[in-house]
N, C-alpha and C positions, 0 to 999 in steps of 0.2 A: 548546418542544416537550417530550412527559415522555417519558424513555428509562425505564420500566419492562415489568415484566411479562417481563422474559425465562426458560426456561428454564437455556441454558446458558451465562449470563454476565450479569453487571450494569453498567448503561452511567453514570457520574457526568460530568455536566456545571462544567466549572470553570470561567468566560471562555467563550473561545473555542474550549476545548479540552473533548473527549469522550475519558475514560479509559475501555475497554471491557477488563474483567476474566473472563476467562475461566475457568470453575471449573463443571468437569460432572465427576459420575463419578470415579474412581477414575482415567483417565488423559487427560482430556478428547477422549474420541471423536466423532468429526465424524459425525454420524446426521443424521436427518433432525429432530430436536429444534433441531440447531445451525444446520442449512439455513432452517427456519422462521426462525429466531432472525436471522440474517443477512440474510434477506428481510424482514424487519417492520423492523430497524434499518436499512437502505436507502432504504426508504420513507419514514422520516420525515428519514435525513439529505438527500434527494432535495429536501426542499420546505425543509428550515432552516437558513438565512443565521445563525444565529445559531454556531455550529458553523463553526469553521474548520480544525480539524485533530482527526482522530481517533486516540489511538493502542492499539493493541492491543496487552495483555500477560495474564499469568496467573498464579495465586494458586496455581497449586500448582509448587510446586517445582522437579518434575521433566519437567513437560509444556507446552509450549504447545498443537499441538494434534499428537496423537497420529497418528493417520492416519484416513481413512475410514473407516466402519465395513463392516465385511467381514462383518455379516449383512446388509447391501443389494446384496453382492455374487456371495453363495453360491448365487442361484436365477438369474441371468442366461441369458438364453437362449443356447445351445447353435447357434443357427441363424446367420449372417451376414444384415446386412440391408442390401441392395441400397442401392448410392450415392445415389441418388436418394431414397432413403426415412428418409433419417438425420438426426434432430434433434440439439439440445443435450441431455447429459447434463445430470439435476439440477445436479449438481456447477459445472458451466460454467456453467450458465446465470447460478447465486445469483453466483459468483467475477466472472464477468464482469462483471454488473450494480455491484458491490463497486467491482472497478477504476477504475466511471464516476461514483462519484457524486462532485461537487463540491469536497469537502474533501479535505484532505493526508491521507494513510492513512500511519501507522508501524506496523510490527511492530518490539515490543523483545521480544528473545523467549531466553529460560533458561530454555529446555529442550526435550525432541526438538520437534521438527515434521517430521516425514515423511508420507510420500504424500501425502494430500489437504492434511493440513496445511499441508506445505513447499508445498504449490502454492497456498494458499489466501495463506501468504506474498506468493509472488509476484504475486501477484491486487495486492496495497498498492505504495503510491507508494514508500515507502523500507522499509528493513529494516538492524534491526541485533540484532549476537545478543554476547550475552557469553560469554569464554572460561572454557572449565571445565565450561560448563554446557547451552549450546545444541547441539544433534545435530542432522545433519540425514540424511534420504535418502529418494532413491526405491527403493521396493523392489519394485514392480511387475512388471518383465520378469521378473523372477524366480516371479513367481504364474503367468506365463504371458499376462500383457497387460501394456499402455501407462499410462506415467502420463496420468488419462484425466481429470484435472479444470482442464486447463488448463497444465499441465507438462513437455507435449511439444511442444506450442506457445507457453508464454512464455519456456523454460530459452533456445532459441538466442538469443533477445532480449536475453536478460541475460549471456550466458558466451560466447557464436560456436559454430558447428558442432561444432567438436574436443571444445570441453568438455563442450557437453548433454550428447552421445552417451555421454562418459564418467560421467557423474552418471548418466543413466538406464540404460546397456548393466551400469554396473559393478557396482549394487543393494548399496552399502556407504556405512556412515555414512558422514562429513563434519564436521570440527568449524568452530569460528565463524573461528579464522585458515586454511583452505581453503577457508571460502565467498566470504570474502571475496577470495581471491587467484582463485576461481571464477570473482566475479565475481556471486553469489547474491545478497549483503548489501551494503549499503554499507559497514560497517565493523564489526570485530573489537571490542570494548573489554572490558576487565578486568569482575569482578563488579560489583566497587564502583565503578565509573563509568560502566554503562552507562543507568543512571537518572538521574543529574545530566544526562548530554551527552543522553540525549529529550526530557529534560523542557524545556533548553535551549532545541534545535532547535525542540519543538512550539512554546512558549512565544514564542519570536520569531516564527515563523509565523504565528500567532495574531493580530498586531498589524497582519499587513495588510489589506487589501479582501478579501471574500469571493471575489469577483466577478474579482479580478485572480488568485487563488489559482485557482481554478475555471478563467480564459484559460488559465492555464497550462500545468494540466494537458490541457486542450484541446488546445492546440499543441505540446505534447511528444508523446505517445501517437500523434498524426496524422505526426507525423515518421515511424515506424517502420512503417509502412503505405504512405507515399503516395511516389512521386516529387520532389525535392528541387523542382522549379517548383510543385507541387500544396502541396507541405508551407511554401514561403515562402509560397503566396495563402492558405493558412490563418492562419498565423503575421498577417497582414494583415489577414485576418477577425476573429481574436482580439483584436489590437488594438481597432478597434474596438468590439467589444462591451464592452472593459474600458474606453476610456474613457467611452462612453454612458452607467457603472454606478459606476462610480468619480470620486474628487477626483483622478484624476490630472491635469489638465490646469491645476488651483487649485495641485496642489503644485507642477507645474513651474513656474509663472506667480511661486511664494512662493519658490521656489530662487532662481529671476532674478535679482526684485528683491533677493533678501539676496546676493548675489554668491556665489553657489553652485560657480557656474561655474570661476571666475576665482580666486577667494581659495585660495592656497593650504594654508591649513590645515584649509579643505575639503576640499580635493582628495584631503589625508592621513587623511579621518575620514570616509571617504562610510560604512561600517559603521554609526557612530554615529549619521551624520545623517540615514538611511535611518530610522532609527527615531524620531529627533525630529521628521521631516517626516509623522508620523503624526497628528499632533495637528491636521494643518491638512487642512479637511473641507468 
């Protein structure tokens, strides 16, 4: 698949893994430059198996990604539009679609990400930000509306009631050890280590089935939706589809036979063995 052609970021393919470097402008402004840009890069991670974890960071400094752009928001209409009448915000719609595609999605992220940003964050499967450097916030109710790209509906997902409310009612930064006690990121890490420990992460991820990466996130994300009987016959569904598409059923078959099971010093290295059982396909 060629990841070129973008405006506001450039995508390199290494393995299995999509590094998507962000670098627009002077603080990387989420416009509709960056909406296109996220819509074209969907579409082709939609149909490519070859892509198994994408992670997102940024080349400048100070910004991952800044906030919405607020000349998309200075002409808005003035009217309320009847409940029935109400679509997806651009915003949503590009994030949403992000959320589903296929592959593991990281944000490593040094530096601010607020409003659209921070929610564009949460749009991705993990999140991790470095101390010193990463900022976060919603600044929205303070303009006089909602974090309105997916932010007021995925914060209680990630943090419970008490906290969203607090992140969004409060419109004050956040640094990488409160997002993390938030509940926003997975984890706080120093400057200097927060590139070894993604590169890690994405890197081992990288070495599984597409197809069982993709179940995954299927059966996670339908948890937080459905009813816990709704959410196991998924979880059930998913199986299946990963083994129909995967060597999973050759690797358990090679486990067996080499006493996987039973052997003790298996038992102590399933980490390890997780990853030598890759090779058998």
């Amino acid at each position: 698949m060629d990841y070129k052609n973008f405006q506001t970021f450039t995508a390199t393919q290494t393995g299995g893994i999509l590094t998507v470097d962000i670098n627009f402008g002077p603080v990387n402004v989420q416009g509709q430059e960056m909406l296109a840009d996220l819509s074209s890069l969907c579409l082709r991670l939609e149909r490519d198996r070859s892509v198994k974890v994408v992670v997102f960071e940024s080349s400048n400094p100070d910004y991952w990604v800044c906030h919405y752009d607020t000349n998309l928001l200075k002409d808005m209409s003035t009217e309320a539009v009847p409940r029935n009448e109400v679509q997806l915000l651009d915003l949503q719609a590009v994030l949403e679609r992000l959320s589903k595609v296929p592959q593991a999605t990281i944000a490593k992220i040094e530096g601010f990400a607020r409003g659209g940003g921070h929610e564009m964050a949460l749009a991705l499967d993990m999140r991790f930000a470095a101390r010193g450097k990463a900022k976060f916030m919603q600044m929205e109710v303070g303009m006089g509306i909602l974090p309105c790209g997916g932010g007021a509906s995925r914060m209680a997902r990630q943090t419970g009631l008490g906290k969203a409310l607090e992140i969004i009612l409060g419109a004050r930064d956040w640094d990488a050890d409160e997002a993390e006690k938030f509940g926003t990121i997975n984890k706080a890490l120093d400057a200097d280590e927060i590139g070894p420990y993604v590169d890690a992460l994405a890197e081992r991820i990288s070495k599984f089935p597409a197809d069982s990466i993709a179940a995954s996130k299927r059966a996670v994300y339908a948890s937080i939706d459905l009813p816990i009987k709704e959410a196991l016959k998924e979880e059930a569904y998913q199986l299946f589809q990963a083994t129909s598409r995967t060597p999973a059923v050759r690797r358990f078959r090679y486990a067996d036979e080499n006493g996987a099971q039973f052997d003790h010093n298996n038992q102590k290295n399933w980490e390890q063995m997780v990853m030598d059982i890759q090779e058998v396909n």
